[in-house]
C-alpha positions as CSV (number, residue, x, y, z in Angstrom):
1,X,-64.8,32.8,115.3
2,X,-68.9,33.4,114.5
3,X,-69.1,29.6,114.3
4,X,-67.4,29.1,118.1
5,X,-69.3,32.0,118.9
6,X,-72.2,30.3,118.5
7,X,-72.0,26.9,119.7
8,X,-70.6,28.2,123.1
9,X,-73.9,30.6,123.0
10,X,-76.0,27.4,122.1
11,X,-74.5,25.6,124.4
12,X,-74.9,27.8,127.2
13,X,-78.2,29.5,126.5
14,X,-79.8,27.2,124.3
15,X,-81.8,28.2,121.1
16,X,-84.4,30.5,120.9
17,X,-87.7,28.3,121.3
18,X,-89.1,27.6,125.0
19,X,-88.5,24.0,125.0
20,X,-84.7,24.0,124.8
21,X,-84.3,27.4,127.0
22,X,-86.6,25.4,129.8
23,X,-83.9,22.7,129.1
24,X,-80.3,24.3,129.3
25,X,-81.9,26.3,132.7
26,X,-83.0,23.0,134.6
27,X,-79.3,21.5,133.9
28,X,-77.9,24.7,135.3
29,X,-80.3,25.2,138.6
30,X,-77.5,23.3,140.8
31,X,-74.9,25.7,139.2
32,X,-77.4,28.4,140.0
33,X,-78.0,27.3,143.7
34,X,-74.2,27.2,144.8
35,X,-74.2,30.6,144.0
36,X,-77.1,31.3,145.8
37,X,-79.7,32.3,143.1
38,X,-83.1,30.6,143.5
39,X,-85.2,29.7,140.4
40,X,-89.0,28.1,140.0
41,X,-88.7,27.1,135.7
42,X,-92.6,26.4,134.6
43,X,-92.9,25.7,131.1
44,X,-96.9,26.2,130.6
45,X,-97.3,29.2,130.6
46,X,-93.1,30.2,129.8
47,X,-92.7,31.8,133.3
48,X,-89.0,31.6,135.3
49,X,-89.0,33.2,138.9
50,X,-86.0,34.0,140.4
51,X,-84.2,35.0,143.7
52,X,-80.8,36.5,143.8
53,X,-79.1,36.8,147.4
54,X,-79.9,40.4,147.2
55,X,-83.3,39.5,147.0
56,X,-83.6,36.6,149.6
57,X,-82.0,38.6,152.4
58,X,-84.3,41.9,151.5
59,X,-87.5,39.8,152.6
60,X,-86.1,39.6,155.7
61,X,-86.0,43.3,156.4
62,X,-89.1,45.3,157.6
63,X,-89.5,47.6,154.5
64,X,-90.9,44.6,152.4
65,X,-93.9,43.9,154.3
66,X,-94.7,48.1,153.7
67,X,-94.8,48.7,150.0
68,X,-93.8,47.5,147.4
69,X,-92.9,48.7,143.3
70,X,-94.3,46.3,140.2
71,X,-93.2,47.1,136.9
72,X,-92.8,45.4,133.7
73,X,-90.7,45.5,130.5
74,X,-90.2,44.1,127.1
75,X,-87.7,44.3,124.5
76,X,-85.0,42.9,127.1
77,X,-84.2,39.8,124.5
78,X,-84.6,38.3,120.7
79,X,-87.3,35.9,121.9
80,X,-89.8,38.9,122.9
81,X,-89.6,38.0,127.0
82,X,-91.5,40.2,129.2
83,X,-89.5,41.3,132.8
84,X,-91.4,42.0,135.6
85,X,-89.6,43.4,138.6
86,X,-90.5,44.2,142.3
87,X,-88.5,46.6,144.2
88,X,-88.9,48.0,148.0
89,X,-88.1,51.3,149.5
90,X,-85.3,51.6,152.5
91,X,-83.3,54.8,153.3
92,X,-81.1,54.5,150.7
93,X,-83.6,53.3,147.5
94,X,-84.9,50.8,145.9
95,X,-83.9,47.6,146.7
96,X,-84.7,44.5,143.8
97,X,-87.7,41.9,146.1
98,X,-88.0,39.6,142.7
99,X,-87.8,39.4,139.1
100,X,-90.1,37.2,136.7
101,X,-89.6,36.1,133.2
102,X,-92.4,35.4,131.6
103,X,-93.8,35.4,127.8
104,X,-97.1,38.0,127.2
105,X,-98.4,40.3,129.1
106,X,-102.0,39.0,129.4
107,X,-103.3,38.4,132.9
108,X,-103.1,34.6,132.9
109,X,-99.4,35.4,131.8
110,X,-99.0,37.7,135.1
111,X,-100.8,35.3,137.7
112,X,-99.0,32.4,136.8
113,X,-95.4,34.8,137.5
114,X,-96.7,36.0,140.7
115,X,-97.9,32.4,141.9
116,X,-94.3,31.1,140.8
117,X,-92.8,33.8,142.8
118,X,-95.2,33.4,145.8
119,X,-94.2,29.3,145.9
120,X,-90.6,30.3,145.6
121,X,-90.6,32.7,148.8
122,X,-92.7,30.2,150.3
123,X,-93.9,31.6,153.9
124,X,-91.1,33.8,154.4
125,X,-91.6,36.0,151.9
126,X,-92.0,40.0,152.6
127,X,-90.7,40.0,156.5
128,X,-93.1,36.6,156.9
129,X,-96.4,38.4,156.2
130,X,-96.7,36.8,152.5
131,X,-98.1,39.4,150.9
132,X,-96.8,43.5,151.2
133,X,-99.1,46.2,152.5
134,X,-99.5,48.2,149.7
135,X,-98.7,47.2,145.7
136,X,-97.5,50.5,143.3
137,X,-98.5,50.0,139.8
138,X,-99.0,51.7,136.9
139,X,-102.5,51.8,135.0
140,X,-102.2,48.3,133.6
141,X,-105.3,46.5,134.0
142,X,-103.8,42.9,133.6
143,X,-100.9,43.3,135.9
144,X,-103.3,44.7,138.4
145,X,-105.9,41.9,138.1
146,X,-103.0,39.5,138.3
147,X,-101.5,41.4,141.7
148,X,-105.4,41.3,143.4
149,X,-105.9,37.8,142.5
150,X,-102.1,36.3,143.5
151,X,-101.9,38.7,147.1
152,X,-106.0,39.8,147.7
153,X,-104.9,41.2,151.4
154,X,-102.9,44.1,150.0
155,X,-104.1,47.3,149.0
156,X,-102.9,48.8,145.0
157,X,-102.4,51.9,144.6
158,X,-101.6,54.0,141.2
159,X,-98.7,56.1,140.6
160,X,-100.1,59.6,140.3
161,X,-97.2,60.3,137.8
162,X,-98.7,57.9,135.1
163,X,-102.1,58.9,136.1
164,X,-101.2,63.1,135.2
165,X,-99.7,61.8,132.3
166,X,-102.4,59.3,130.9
167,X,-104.8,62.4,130.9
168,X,-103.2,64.5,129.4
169,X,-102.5,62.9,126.6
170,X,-105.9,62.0,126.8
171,X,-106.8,65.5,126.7
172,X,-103.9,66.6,123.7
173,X,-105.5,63.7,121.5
174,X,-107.4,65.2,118.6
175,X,-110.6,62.5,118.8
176,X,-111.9,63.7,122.1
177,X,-111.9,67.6,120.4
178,X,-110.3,69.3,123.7
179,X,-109.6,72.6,122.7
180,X,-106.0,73.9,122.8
181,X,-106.5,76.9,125.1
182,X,-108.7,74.8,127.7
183,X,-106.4,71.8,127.7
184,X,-103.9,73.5,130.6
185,X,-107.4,74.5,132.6
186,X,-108.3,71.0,132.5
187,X,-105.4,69.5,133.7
188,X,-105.5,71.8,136.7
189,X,-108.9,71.4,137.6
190,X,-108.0,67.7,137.7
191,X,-104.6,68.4,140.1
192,X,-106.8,69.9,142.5
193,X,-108.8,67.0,143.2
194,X,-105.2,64.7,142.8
195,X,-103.7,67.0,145.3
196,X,-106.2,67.0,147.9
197,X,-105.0,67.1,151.3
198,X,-108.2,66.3,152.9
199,X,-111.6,64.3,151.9
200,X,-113.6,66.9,152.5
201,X,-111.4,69.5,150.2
202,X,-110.9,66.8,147.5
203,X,-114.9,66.3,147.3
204,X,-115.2,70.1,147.2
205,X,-112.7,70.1,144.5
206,X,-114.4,67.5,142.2
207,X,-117.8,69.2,142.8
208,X,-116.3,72.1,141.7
209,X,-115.0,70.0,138.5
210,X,-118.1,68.8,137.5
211,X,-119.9,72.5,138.0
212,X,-116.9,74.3,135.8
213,X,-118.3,76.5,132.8
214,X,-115.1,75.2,131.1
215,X,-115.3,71.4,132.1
216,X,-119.5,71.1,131.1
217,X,-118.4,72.4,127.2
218,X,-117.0,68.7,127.5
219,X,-119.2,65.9,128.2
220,X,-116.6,63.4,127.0
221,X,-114.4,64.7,129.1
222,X,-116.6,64.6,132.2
223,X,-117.3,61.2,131.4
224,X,-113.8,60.3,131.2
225,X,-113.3,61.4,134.7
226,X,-116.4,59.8,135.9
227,X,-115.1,56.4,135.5
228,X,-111.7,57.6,137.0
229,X,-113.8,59.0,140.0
230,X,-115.2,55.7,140.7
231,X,-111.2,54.7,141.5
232,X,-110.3,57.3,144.0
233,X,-109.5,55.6,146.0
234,X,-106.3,53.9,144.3
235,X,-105.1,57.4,142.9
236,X,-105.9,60.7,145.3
237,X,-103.9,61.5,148.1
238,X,-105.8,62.6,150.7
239,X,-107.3,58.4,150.6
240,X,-103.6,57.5,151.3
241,X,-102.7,58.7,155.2
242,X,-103.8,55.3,156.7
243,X,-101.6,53.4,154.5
244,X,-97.6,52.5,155.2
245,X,-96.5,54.6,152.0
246,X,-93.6,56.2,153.7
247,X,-94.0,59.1,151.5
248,X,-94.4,57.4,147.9
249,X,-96.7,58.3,145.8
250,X,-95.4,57.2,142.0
251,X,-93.4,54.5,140.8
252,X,-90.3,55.7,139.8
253,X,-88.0,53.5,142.3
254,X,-88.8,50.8,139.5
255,X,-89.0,52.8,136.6
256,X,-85.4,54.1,137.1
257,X,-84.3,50.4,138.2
258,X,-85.7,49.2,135.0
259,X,-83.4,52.0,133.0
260,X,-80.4,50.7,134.9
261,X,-81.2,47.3,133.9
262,X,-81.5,48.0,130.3
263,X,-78.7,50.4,130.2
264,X,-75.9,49.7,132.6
265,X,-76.9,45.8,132.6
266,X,-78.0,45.1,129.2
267,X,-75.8,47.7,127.4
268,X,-79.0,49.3,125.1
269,X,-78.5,45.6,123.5
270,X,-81.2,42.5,123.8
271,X,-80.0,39.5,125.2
272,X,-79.8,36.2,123.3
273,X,-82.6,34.8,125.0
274,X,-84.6,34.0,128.6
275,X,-81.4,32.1,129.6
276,X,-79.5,35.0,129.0
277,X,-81.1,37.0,131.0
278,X,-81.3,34.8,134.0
279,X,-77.5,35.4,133.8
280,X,-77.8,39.0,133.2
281,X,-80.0,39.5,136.5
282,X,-78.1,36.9,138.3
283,X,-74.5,38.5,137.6
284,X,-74.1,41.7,136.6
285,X,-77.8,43.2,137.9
286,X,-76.8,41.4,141.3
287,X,-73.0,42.9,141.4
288,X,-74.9,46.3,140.7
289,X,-76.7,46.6,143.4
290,X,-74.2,45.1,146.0
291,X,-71.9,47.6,144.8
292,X,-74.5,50.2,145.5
293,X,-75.4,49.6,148.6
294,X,-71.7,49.1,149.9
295,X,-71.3,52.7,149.0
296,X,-73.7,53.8,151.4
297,X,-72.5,51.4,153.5
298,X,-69.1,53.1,153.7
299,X,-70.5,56.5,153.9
300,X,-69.2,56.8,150.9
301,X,-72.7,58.8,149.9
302,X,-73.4,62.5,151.6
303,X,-77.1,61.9,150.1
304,X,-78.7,60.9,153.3
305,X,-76.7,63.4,155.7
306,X,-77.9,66.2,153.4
307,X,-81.4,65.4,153.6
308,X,-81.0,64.9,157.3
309,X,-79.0,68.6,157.8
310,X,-82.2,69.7,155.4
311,X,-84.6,68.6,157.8
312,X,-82.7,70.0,161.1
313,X,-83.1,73.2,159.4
314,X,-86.6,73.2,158.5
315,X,-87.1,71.9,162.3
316,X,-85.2,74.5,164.2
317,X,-88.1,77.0,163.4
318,X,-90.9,74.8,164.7
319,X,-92.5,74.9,168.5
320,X,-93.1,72.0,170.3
321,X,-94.8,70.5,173.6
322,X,-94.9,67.0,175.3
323,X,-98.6,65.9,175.8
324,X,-98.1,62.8,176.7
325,X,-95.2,60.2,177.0
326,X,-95.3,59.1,173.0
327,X,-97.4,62.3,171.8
328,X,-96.4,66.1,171.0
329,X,-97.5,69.1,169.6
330,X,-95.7,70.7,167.1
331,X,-96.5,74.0,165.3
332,X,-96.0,74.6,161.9
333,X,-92.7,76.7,160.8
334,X,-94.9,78.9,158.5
335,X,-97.9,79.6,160.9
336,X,-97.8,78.9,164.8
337,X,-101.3,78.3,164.9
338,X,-101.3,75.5,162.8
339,X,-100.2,72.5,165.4
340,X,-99.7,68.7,164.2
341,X,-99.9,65.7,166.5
342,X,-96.6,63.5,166.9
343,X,-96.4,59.7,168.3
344,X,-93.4,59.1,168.7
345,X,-94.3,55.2,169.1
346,X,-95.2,54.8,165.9
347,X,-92.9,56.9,164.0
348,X,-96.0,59.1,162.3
349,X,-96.8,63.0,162.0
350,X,-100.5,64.1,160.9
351,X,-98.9,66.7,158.5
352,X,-99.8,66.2,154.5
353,X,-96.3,65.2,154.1
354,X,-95.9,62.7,157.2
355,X,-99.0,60.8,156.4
356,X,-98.1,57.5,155.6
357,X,-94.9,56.8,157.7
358,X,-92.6,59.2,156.1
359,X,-90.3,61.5,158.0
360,X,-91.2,65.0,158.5
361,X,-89.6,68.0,160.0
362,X,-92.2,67.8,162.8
363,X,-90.7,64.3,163.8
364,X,-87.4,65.8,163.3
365,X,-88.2,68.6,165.8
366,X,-89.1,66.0,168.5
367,X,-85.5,63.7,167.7
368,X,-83.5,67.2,168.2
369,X,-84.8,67.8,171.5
370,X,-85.4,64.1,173.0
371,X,-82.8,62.7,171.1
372,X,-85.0,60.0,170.1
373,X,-83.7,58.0,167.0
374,X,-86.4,56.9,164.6
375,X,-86.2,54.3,161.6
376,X,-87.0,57.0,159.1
377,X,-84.0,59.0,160.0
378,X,-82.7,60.2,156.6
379,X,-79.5,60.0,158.2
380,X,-77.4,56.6,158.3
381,X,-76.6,55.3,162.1
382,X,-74.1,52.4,162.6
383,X,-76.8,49.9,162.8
384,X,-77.9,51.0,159.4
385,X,-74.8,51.0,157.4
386,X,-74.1,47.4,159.3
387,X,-77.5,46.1,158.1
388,X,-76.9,47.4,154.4
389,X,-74.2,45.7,154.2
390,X,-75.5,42.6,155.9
391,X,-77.9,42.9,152.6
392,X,-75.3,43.6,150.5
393,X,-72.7,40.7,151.2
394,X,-74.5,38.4,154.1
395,X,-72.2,38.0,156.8
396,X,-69.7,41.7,157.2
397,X,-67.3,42.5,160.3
398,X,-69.4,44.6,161.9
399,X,-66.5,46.5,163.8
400,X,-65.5,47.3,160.2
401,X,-68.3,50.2,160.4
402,X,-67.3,51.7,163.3
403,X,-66.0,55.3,163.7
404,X,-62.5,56.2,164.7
405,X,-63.0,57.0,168.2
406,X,-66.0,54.8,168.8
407,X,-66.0,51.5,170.4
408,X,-67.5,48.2,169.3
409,X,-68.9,48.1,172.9
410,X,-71.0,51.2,173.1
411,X,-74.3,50.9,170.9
412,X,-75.5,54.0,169.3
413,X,-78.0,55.1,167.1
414,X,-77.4,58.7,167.2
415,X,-76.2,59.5,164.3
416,X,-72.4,60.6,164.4
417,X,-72.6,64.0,162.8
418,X,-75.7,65.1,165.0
419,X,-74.1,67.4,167.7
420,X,-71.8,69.1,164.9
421,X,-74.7,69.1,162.1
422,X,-77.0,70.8,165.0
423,X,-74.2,73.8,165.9
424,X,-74.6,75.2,162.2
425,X,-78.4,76.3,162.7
426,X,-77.2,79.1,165.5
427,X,-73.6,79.8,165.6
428,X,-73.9,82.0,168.6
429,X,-74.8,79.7,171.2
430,X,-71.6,78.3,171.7
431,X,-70.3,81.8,173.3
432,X,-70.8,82.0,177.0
433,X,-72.0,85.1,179.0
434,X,-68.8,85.4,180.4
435,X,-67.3,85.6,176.9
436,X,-69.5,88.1,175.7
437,X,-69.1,90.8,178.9
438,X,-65.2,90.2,178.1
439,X,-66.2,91.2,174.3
440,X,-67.8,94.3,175.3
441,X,-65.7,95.9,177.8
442,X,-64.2,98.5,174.9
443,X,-67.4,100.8,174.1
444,X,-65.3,101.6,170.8
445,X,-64.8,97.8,169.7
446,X,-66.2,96.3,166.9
447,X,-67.7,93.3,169.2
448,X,-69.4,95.9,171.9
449,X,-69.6,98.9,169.5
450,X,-72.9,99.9,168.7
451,X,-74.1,98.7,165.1
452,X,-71.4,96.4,164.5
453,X,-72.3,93.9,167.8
454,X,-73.5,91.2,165.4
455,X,-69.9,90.8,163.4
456,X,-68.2,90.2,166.1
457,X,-70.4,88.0,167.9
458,X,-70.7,85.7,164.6
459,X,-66.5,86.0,164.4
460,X,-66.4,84.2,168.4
461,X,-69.0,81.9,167.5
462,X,-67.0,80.7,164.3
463,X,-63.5,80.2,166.2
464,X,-65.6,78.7,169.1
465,X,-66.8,76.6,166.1
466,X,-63.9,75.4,164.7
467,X,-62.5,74.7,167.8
468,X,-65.3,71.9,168.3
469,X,-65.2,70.5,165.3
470,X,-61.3,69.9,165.9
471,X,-61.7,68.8,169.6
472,X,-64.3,66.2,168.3
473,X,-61.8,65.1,165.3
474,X,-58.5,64.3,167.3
475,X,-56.7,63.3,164.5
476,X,-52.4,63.8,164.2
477,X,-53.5,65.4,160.6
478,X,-55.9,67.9,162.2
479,X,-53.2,69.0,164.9
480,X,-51.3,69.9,162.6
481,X,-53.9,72.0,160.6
482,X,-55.0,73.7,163.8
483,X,-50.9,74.1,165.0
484,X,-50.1,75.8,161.4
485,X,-53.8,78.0,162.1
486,X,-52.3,79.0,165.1
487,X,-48.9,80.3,164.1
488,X,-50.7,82.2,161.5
489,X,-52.9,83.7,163.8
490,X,-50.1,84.8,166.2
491,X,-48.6,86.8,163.7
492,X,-51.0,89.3,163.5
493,X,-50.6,92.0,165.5
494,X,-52.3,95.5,163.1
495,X,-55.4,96.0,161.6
496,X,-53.1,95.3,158.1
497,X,-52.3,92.0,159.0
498,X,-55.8,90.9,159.2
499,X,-56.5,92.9,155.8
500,X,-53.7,90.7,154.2
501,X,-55.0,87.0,155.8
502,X,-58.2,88.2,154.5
503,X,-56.5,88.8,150.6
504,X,-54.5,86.0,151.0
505,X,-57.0,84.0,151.4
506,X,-59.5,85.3,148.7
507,X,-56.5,84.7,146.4
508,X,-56.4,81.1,147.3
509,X,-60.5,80.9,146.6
510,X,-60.3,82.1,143.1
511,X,-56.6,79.9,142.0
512,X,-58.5,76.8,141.7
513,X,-57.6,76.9,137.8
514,X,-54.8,76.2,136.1
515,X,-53.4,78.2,134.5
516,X,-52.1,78.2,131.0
517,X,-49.4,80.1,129.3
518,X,-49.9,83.7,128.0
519,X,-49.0,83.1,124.6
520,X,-51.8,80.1,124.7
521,X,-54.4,82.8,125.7
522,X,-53.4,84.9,122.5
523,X,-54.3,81.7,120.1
524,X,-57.6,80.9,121.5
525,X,-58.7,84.1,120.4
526,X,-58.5,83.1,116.7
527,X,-60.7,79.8,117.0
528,X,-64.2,80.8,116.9
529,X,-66.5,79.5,120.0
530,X,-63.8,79.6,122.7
531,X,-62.8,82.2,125.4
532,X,-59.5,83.7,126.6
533,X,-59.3,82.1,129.9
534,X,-57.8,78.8,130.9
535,X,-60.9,76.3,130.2
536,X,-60.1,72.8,128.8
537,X,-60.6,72.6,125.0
538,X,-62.8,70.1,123.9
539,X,-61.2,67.0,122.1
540,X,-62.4,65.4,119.1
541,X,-65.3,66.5,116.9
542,X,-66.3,69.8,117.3
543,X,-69.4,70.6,119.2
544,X,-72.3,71.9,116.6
545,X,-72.4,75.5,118.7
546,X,-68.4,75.3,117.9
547,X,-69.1,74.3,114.2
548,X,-71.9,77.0,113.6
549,X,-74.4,74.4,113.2
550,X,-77.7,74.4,115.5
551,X,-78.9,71.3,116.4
552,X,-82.8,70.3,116.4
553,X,-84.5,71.1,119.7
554,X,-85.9,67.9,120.9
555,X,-89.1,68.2,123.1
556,X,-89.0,68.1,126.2
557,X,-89.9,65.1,128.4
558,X,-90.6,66.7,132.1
559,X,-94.3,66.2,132.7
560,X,-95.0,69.0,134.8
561,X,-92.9,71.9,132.5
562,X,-94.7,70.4,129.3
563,X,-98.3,71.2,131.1
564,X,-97.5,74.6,132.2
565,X,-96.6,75.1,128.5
566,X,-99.7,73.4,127.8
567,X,-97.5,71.4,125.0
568,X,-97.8,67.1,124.3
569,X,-95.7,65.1,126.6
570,X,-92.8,63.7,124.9
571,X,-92.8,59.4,125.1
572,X,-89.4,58.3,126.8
573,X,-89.6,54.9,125.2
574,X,-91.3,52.6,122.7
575,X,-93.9,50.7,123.1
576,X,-92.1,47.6,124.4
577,X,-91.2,49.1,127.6
């Protein structure tokens, strides 16, 4: 068996040296190309670009010309292969744009990836502009040099994650003698001036840096931060609103695509060699992520309708007023004499958090009362789902998407759930003033009785509720629900038989368990670390708090909780990653 073992993996992969890899992969490129996967095989320097179908159709959307995710990673295979990855951002995630194989991570090893990637989009690559907007990085030097020299019209940016994390282990490293109890002072000095929402407050905030009685005891430190001054530009904020960022500041769409890959993909386990893992990304990487995005596809997600109902509700306490066809004013929800500027043409808000594209609850203000549909929508339209899954499998049946009681021939944007989403914020506008006089005409009631108005108005509004919702889901199912509601309803007749549809159904809230037998509830007491109730028992080996034993207390890894306990950041991975 370990001998067939490995001549099929020899004669599939090759061995483990370049030149037979380069070999095996150039016999395969017309198996590769039937199946749609692209490849560009240079042997000096060892670099193999690639282009799943995945990948080919997302340079056709929009969101690849914005910005755009570079990452890297080693330790994928036995022959010591670096992977380097680009992602986009669309409503639903990151979405793969290219992967490179390549040996080293100098930057003659990055330029030549990026130039083999470049000549395999050829000039439709990222929505035909050839290059992306913006470029998210981390701190590597090569990669960057590599990324300036292979697209020079696109703008690089740092992830402000790695950048808070790089100085503070700077600061916790015992050569630059940073004292313990400073260290946490430090680091906030330095958020002040990341965190900037304006030029003029970020300058006043690294003025104030450089002036600090605390920061002056430190002229290695000061020094450190002058060089890192000198690169604003690439890591504060406030130098970020007149670039398409839609809202991203770090690089975690790639960081948590690379985990995937080595997890879900790769198993925790290296592949055999580079021609392995051309078959890895092609296959199983490529099967991921169409699986992924046909879940959102067939609203099979509530992600994006949560953020949307999110939004709706930090909206509904906001002021607007047209100024001019594409431009409003809209006040802030905490202080009404704080006013942002809208254009609705472009899709952009002046707030801190809608500079750069991304979608606000000032925009979403404006699309509740124009009912303007914007591409930043957190929500998912018909058009979207049918694009995702355009990306996902090429050519879909579009009428596939479409709602029950929608038809193929009406075009809509609107989201589906809007009208019923928007009747949560204020459940009493669906009563009419007729409906409320007829409420009140019993001084002694509870819905006109002084004091107790607000219950009844809230109980009208919620069966005025319910009715919508089932007039705007005419489903056999849901008349049957509603008939069955009914014939409950008409039952009660005394104050007692709303007491008991009230008990009844508080009974039915708390019998979501199942339960066990009594006697079972009389031997759980004897085994130590469980309760009376009906909770599963845990199969197989006993946990440690079961057992008695305490298990070590591993340190945290959350960046932000580790600074406001001014403790070292915990490394998530080795140093091949």
């Amino acid at each position: 068996m370990f001998v067939a073992a490995c001549c099929f993996r020899v004669g599939h992969f090759g061995g483990r040296d370049s030149t037979n890899i380069m070999t095996v992969l150039k016999n395969k490129v017309e198996t590769f190309e039937e199946k749609g996967i692209h490849l560009n095989i240079i042997e000096s320097p060892f670099t193999i670009a690639m282009l799943t179908p995945i990948m080919k159709r997302s340079h056709q959307s929009t969101f690849s010309s914005e910005i755009v995710f570079v990452d890297s990673s080693g330790s994928c295979d036995q022959g010591g292969s670096s992977v380097t990855f680009l992602f986009g951002a669309c409503k639903v995630g990151a979405v793969p744009l290219g992967c490179i194989i390549h040996q080293g991570q100098t930057e003659n090893a990055y330029l030549a990836a990026f130039e083999a990637l470049k000549v395999l989009l050829g000039n439709s690559g990222f929505g035909g502009t050839g290059c992306p907007a913006v470029f998210m990085t981390d701190d590597s030097l090569a990669e960057r040099n590599a990324l300036a020299a292979a697209f020079p019209a696109s703008t690089l940016l740092l992830c402000i994650f790695h950048v808070c994390q790089a100085l503070w282990r700077w600061l916790w490293d015992g050569k630059n003698a940073i004292l313990l109890a400073d260290r946490q002072f430090l680091m906030r000095l330095f958020r002040a001036v990341l965190f900037a929402k304006f030029v003029v407050e970020c300058e006043e905030a690294w003025k104030g840096l450089e002036e600090d009685d605390v920061a002056l005891k430190y002229p290695r430190f000061l020094a450190h931060l002058s060089t890192m001054w000198d690169r604003r530009k690439e890591w504060c904020l406030c130098f970020r609103g007149d670039l398409l960022t839609r809202g991203h500041n770090t690089n975690n769409f790639v960081e948590a695509s690379i985990r995937v890959f080595k997890d879900i993909v790769l198993e925790r386990c290296k592949a055999f060699n580079a021609a392995a893992l051309v078959d890895f990304v092609g296959t199983v990487l490529e099967q991921y992520h169409q699986k992924r995005l046909l879940k959102y596809a067939s609203a099979r997600v509530t992600k994006p309708e949560l953020q949307y109902r999110r939004f709706c509700h930090m909206a509904k306490n906001t002021k607007l007023q047209q100024m001019a066809p594409n431009v409003y004013h809209v006040t802030s929800s905490v202080d009404e004499d704080v006013v942002y500027q809208v254009h609705s043409d472009i899709e952009q808000c002046d707030c801190p958090f809608g500079q750069g594209g991304a979608f606000c609850k000032h925009l979403c203000a404006v699309h509740i009362q124009d009912g303007l549909h914007f591409k930043t929508l957190p929500s998912l339209s018909f058009e979207d789902r049918v694009n995702l899954a355009k990306l996902a499998m090429g050519t879909v049946d579009e009428s596939f998407f479409l709602g029950i009681t929608q038809d193929a021939s009406v075009e809509t944007d609107t989201p589906a759930d809007f009208q019923m989403s928007m009747t949560y914020h204020d459940p009493a506008q669906n009563v009419t003033d007729s409906e409320m006089d007829m409420c009140s005409d019993d001084p002694n009631s509870m819905i006109g009785g002084n004091g107790s108005n607000t219950v009844g108005v809230r109980l009208m509004a919620n069966f005025h509720r319910i009715a919508s919702i089932a007039d705007a889901n005419p489903s056999a199912f849901m008349q049957k629900m509603i008939t069955s509601l009914n014939q409950t309803l008409e039952k009660i007749e005394t104050p007692q038989g709303i007491f008991d549809l009230c008990t009844s159904l508080a009974a039915r809230r708390h019998s979501r368990v199942i339960r066990v037998q009594p006697t079972s509830v009389s031997r759980r007491k004897k085994r130590p670390g469980l309760t009376c109730g009906s909770k599963r028992i845990q199969a197989g080996r006993p946990a440690n708090a079961e057992s008695g034993k305490l298990s070590a207390r591993k340190r945290k890894r959350c960046l932000s909780i580790n600074i406001n306990s001014n403790k070292p950041n915990a490394k998530p991975h080795g140093s091949g990653h």
